[in-house]
C-alpha positions as CSV (number, residue, x, y, z in Angstrom):
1,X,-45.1,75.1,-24.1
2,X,-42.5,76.8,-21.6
3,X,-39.4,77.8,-22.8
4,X,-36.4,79.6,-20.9
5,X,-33.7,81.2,-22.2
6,X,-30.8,82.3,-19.9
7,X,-27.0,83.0,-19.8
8,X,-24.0,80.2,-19.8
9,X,-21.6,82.9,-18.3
10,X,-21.0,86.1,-16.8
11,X,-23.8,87.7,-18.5
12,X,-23.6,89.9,-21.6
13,X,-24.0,86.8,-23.4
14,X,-26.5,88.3,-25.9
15,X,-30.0,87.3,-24.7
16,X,-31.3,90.3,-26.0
17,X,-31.4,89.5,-29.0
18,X,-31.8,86.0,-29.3
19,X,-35.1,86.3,-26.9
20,X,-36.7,89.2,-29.4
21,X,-36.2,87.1,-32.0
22,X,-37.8,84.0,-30.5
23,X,-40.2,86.3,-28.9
24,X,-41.8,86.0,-32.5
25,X,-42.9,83.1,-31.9
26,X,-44.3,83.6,-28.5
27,X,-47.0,84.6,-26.9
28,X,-46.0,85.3,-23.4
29,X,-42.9,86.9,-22.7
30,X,-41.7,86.4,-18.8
31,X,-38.8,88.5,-16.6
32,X,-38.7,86.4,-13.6
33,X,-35.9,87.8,-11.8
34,X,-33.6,90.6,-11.6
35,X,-34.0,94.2,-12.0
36,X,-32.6,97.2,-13.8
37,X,-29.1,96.2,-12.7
38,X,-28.5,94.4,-16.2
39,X,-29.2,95.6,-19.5
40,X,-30.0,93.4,-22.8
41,X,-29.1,95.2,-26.0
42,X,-31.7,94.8,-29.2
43,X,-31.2,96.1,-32.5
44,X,-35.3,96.0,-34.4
45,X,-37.2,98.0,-37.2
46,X,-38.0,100.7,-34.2
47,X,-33.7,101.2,-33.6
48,X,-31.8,100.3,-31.0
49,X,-32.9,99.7,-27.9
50,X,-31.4,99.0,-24.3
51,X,-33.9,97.4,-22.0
52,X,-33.3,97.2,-18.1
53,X,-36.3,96.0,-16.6
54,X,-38.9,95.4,-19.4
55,X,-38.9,91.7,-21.0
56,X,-37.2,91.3,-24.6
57,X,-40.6,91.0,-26.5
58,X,-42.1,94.4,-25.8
59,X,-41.9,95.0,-29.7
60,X,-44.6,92.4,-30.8
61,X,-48.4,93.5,-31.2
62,X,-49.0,89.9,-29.8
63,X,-47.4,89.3,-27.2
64,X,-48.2,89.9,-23.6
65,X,-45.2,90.5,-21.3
66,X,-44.6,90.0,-17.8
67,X,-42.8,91.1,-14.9
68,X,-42.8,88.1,-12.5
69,X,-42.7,88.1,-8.8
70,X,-39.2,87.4,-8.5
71,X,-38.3,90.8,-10.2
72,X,-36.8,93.7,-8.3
73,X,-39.6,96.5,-9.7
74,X,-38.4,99.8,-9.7
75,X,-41.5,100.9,-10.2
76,X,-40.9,104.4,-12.1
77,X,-37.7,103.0,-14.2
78,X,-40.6,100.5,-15.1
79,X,-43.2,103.3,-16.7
80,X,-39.8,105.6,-17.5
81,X,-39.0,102.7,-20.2
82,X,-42.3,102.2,-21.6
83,X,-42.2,105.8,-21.9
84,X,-38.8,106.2,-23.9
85,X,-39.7,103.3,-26.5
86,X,-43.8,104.0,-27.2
87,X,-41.4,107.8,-28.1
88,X,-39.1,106.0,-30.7
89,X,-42.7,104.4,-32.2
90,X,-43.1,101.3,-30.8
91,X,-46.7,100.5,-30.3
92,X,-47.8,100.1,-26.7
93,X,-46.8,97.1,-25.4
94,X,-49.6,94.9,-23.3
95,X,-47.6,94.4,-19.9
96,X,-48.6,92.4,-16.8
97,X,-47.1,93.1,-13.5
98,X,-47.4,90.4,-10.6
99,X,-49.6,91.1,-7.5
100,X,-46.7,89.3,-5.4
101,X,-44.0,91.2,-7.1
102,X,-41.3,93.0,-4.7
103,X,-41.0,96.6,-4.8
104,X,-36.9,98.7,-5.4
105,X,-37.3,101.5,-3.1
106,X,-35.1,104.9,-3.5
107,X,-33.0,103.7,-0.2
108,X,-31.8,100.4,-1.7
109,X,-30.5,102.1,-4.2
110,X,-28.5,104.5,-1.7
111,X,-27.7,101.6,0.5
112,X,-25.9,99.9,-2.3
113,X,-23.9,103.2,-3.0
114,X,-22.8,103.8,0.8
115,X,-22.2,100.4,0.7
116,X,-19.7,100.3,-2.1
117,X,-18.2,103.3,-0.4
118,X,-17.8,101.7,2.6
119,X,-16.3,98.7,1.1
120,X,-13.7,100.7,-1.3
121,X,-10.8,98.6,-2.5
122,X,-13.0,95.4,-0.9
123,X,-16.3,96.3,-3.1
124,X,-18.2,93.9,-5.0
125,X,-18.4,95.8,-8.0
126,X,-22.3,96.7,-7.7
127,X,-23.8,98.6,-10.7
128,X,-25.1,100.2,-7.4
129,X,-29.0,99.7,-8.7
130,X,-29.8,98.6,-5.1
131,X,-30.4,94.9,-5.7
132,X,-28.2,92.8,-3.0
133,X,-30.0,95.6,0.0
134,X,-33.4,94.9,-2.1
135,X,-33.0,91.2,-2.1
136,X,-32.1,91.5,1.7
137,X,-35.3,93.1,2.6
138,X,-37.2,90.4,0.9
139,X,-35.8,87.7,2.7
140,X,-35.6,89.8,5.9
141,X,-39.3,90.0,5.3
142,X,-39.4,93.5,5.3
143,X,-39.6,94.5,2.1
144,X,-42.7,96.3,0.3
145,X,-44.9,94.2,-2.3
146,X,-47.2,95.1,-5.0
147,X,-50.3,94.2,-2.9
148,X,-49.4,95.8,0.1
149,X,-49.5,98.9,-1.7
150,X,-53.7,98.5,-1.5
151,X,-54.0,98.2,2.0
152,X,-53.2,101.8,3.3
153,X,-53.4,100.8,7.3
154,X,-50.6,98.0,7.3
155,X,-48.5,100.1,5.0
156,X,-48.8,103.0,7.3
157,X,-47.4,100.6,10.0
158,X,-44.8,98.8,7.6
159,X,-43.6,102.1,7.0
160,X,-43.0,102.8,10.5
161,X,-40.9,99.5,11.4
162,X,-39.0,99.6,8.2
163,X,-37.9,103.7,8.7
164,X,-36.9,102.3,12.3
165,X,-34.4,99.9,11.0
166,X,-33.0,101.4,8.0
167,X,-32.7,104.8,10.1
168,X,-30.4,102.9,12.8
169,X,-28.2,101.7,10.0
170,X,-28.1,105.0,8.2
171,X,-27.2,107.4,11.7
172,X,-24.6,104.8,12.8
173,X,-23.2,103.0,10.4
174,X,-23.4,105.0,7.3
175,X,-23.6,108.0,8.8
176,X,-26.1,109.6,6.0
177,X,-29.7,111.3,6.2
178,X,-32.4,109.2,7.8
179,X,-35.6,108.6,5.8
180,X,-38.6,110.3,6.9
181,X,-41.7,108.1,7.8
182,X,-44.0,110.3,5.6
183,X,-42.5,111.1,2.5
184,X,-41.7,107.6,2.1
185,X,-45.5,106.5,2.7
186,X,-46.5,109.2,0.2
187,X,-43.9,107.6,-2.3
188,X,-45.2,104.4,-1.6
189,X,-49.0,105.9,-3.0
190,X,-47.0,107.6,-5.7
191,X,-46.0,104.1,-7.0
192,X,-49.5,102.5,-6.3
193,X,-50.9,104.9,-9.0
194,X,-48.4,104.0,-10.9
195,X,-48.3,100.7,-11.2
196,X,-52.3,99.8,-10.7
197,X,-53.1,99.7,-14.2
198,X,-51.0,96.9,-14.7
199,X,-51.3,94.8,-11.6
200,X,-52.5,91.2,-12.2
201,X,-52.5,87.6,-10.8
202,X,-50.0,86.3,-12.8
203,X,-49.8,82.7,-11.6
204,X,-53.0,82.7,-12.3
205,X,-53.2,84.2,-16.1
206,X,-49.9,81.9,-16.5
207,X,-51.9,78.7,-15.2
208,X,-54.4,79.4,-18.1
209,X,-52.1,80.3,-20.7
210,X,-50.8,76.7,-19.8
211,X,-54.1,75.2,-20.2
212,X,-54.1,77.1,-23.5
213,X,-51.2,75.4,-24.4
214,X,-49.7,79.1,-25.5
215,X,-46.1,79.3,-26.0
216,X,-44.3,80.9,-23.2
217,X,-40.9,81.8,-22.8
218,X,-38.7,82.8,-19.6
219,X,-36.5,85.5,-20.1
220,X,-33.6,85.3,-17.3
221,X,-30.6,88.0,-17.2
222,X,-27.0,87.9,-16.2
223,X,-26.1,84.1,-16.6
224,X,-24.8,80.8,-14.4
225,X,-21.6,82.4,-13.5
226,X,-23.1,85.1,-11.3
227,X,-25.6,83.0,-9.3
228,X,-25.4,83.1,-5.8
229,X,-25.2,79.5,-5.0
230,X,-23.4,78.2,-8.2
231,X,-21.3,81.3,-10.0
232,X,-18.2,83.1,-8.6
233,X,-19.3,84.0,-4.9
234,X,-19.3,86.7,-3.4
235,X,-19.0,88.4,-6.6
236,X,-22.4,87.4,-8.1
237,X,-25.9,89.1,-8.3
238,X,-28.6,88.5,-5.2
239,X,-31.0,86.6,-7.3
240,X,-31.1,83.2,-8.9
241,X,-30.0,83.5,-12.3
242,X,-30.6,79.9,-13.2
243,X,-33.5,78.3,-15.6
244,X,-34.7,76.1,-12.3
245,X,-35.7,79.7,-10.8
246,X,-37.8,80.8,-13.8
247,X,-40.5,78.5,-12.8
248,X,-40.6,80.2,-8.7
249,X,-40.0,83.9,-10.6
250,X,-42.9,83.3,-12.8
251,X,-44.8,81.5,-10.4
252,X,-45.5,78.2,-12.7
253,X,-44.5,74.3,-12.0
254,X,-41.2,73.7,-12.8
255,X,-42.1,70.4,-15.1
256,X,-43.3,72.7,-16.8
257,X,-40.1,74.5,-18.2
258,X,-39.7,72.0,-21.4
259,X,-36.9,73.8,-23.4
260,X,-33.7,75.7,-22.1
261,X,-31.9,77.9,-24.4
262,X,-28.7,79.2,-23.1
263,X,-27.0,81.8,-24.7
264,X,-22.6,81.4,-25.1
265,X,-20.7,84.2,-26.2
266,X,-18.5,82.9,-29.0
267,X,-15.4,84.5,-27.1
268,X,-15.4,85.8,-23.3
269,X,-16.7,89.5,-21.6
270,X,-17.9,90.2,-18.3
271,X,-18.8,93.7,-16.3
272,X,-17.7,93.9,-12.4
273,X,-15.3,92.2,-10.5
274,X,-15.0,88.4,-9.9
275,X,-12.6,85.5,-11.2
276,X,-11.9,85.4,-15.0
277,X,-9.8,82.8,-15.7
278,X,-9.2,83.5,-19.8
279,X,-9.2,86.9,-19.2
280,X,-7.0,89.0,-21.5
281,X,-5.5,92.7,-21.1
282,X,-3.6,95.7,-23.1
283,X,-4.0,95.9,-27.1
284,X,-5.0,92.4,-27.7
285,X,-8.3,93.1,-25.4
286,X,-8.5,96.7,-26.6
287,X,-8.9,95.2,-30.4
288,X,-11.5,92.5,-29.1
289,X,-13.7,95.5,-27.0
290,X,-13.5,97.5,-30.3
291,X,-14.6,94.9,-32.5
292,X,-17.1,93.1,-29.8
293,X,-21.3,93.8,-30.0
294,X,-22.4,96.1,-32.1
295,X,-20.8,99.3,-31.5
296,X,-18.5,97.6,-28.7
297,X,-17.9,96.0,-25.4
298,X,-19.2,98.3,-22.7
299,X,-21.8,97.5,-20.4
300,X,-25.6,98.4,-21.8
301,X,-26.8,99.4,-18.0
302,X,-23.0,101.4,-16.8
303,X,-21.4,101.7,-19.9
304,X,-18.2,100.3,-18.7
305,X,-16.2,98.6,-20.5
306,X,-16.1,94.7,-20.5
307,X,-13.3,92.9,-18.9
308,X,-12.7,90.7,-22.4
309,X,-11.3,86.9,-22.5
310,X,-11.0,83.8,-24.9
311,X,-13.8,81.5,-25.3
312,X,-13.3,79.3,-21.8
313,X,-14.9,75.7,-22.9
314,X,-14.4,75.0,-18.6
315,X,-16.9,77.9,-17.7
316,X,-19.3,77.5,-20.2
317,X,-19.6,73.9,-19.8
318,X,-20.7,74.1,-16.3
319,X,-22.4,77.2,-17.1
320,X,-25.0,74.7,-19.4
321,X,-25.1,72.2,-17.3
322,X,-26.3,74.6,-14.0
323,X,-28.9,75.7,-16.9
324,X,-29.8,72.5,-17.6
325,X,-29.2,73.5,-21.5
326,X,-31.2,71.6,-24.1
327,X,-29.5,73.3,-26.9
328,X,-26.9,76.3,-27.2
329,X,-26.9,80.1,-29.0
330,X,-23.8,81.1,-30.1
331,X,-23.6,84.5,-30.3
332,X,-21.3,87.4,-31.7
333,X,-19.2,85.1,-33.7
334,X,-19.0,87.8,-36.6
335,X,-16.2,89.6,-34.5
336,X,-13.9,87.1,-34.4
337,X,-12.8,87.0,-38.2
338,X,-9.7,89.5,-38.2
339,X,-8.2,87.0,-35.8
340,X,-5.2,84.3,-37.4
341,X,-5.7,82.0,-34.3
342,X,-8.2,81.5,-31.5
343,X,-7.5,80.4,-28.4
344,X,-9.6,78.2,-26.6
345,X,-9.4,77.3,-22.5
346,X,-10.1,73.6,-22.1
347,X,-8.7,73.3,-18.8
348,X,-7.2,74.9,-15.6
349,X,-4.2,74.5,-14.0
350,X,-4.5,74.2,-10.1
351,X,-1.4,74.0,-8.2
352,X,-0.2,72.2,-11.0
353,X,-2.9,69.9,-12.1
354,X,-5.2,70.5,-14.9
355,X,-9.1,70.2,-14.4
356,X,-12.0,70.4,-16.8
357,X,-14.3,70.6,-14.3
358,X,-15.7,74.7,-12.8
359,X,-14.6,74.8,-9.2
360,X,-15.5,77.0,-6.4
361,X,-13.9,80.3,-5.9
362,X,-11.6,79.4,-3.6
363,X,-10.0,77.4,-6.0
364,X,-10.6,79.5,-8.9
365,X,-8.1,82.2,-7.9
366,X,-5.7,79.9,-8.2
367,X,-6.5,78.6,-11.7
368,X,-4.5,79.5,-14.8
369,X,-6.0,78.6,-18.2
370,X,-4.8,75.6,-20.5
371,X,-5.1,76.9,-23.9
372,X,-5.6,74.8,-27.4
373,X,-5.2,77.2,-30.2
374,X,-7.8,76.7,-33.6
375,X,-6.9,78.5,-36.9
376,X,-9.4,81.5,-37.3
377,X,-10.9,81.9,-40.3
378,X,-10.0,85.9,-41.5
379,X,-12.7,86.7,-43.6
380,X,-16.4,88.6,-43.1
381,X,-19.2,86.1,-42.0
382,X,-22.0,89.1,-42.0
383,X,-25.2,88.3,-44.3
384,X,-24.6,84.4,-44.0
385,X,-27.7,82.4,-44.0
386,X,-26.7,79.1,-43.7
387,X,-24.5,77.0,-42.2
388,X,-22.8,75.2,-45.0
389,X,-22.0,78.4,-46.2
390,X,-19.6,79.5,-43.2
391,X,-15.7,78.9,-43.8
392,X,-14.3,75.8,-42.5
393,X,-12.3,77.3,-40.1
394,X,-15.4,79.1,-38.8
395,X,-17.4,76.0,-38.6
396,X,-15.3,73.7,-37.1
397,X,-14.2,76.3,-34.3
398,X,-18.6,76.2,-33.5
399,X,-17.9,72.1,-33.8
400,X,-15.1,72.3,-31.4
401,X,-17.2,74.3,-29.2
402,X,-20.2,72.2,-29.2
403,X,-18.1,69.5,-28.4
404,X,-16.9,70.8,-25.6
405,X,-20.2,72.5,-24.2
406,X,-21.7,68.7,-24.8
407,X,-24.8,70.2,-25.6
408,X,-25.8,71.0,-29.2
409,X,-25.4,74.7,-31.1
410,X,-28.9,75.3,-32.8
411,X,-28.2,79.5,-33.3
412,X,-25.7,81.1,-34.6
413,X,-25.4,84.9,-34.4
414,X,-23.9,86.3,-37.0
415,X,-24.4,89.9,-37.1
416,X,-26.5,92.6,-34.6
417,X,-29.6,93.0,-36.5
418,X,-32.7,90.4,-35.5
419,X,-32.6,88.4,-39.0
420,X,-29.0,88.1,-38.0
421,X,-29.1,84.0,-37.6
422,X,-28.2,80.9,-38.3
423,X,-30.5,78.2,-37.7
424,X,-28.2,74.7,-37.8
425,X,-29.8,71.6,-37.4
């Protein structure tokens, strides 16, 4: 069976966690898009652990994980992270890397910088990791694939065109250093060594694992809310961050995908710039940063810190539906309990009429949020088991919110450890 699990919001939802914990239970683990531009956070037996480009199962002995072909590989961040957790003692993980996957070259990270720089005050907020100029380059059709890596004629020639364009850019536009045809070739055979011992067809070993009926889960990052056709444009990611794309960024059918589990943050965070309606500021979001994650709210790939909001029912309901959520994971609700009273957004005002429904950015800079306040519940919910055992307060707040997210709440993360869950019926 196919599972995904993805992000209702902005990202930073927790998936982390919540995918190494169901990763014991799988036996394929699959990043199908993204890059090192997002970080999940996962707190294990080995230690703590922030992983950028490797999928959440890595610390299983039986599990088999996957980079997909709608991954930005940066090929030596790739072996650099294997490196740093096989040194903390994690055993080896078995890793599978798609013969169709695209490759993050030095210059789209630098074109992302000069970018930014060029923007300024008008900047998108990149984590400068070079995806939007990597993503270009695959649609432009010039960008550099695992496979091409084994024909050493066409890439001499690829080379060639693709130094021809980028050098134009970078003399007149950016004014930098061009790239020079040969080192870049060489860096190209660089990777190939690199990478070989992993290469695979992965649509292939994914179409008998099917057969096999193993269990296989989809492992998306960032969440609905930074998709290019559905979040915030322009200030989202350049890849699909939506369940739907987990079957193309894998390479499987998409009636395939048969559960959706999409991860809500019990209150609001996001990194970068973009529209945040519940967003809160000064000592009241100081306090929620502080208290947020597991040693706060600061970005696991930048380490900035996290724009910090209320719980916004308006977001996160259109953020499951865009998922096409079959049930919900509550996450990080153990930070809420020094709070008397929790706001809730269950609408937004437009030029003076309230909505419940997500509208497009143009609209969204106008929106201010409709708040309905719930009693908190003041009190430690670490070590919690069970459901029935949570204060009142505390459960009907997760009621409140799975009535509003019309989708049901199955986990509830209570604490950063893996064992750190509530399983509700």
């Amino acid at each position: 069976m196919v599972k995904a699990i993805v992000g209702a919001n902005w990202g930073d939802e927790g998936k982390g966690k919540i995918t190494d914990m169901l990763g014991e239970e799988s036996d394929i683990i699959v990043r199908y898009q993204g890059g090192s531009n997002a970080g999940h956070t996962i707190i294990n037996q080995y230690g703590k652990f922030a992983l950028h480009l490797l999928p959440s199962g890595v610390f299983y002995d039986h599990t088999t994980c996957i980079i997909g072909n709608g991954v930005a590989l940066n090929i030596p961040y790739l072996l650099e992270e294997i490196k740093s957790i096989v040194d903390q003692g994690v055993p080896m993980p078995k890793i599978l890397v798609s013969d169709r996957t695209q490759i993050m070259m030095p210059y789209h990270i630098l074109f992302d910088q000069y970018e930014e720089e060029r923007l300024g005050g008008k900047s998108f907020g990149s984590t400068k990791s070079g995806i939007a100029p990597f993503y270009s380059d695959k649609y432009a059709k010039i960008g550099f694939q695992v496979s091409e890596l084994f024909d050493e004629e066409e890439l001499k020639e690829k080379v060639e065109r693709v130094c021809e364009m980028k050098n134009i850019m970078l003399e007149h536009m950016y004014h930098k250093p061009l790239i020079d045809k040969n080192e870049l070739y060489q860096t190209l055979i660089e990777y190939r060594n690199m990478v070989t011992p992993y290469v695979a067809d992965v649509s292939a070993y994914l179409h008998e694992a099917i057969k096999e009926d193993k269990n296989i889960l989809l492992e998306g990052q960032l969440g609905a809310l930074k998709d290019p056709d559905f979040g915030i444009y322009p200030m989202v990611t350049s890849s699909s961050t939506l369940a739907a794309y987990g079957a193309i960024g894998a390479g499987i059918p998409p009636y395939e995908i048969k559960e959706i589990v999409t991860v809500v943050k019990a209150y609001s965070s996001a990194v970068g710039a973009g529209e945040f309606v519940s967003e809160i500021f000064g000592e009241e979001a100081d306090e929620l940063r502080k208290r947020g994650g597991d040693c706060g709210e600061y970005g696991a790939t930048t380490g900035r810190p996290r724009r910090m909001g209320w719980f916004d029912a308006v977001a996160s309901r259109y953020g499951c539906r865009m998922q096409g959520a079959t049930e919900v994971a509550l996450t990080v609700l153990d930070v809420l309990g020094y709070l008397k009273e929790l706001p809730v957004c269950v609408g937004y005002e437009i030029d003076g009429v309230v909505t419940k429904d997500f509208p497009t950015t143009v609209k969204l800079k106008k929106a201010k949020p409709v708040y309905e306040v719930l009693p908190g519940w003041e009190c430690d919910i670490d070590g919690i088991k069970t459901y029935e055992e949570l204060p009142e307060n505390c459960r009907k707040y997760i009621e409140f919110i799975e009535k509003e997210l019309e989708v049901p709440v199955t986990l509830i993360s209570n604490g950063p450890e893996r064992d750190d869950i509530i399983r509700r019926k």
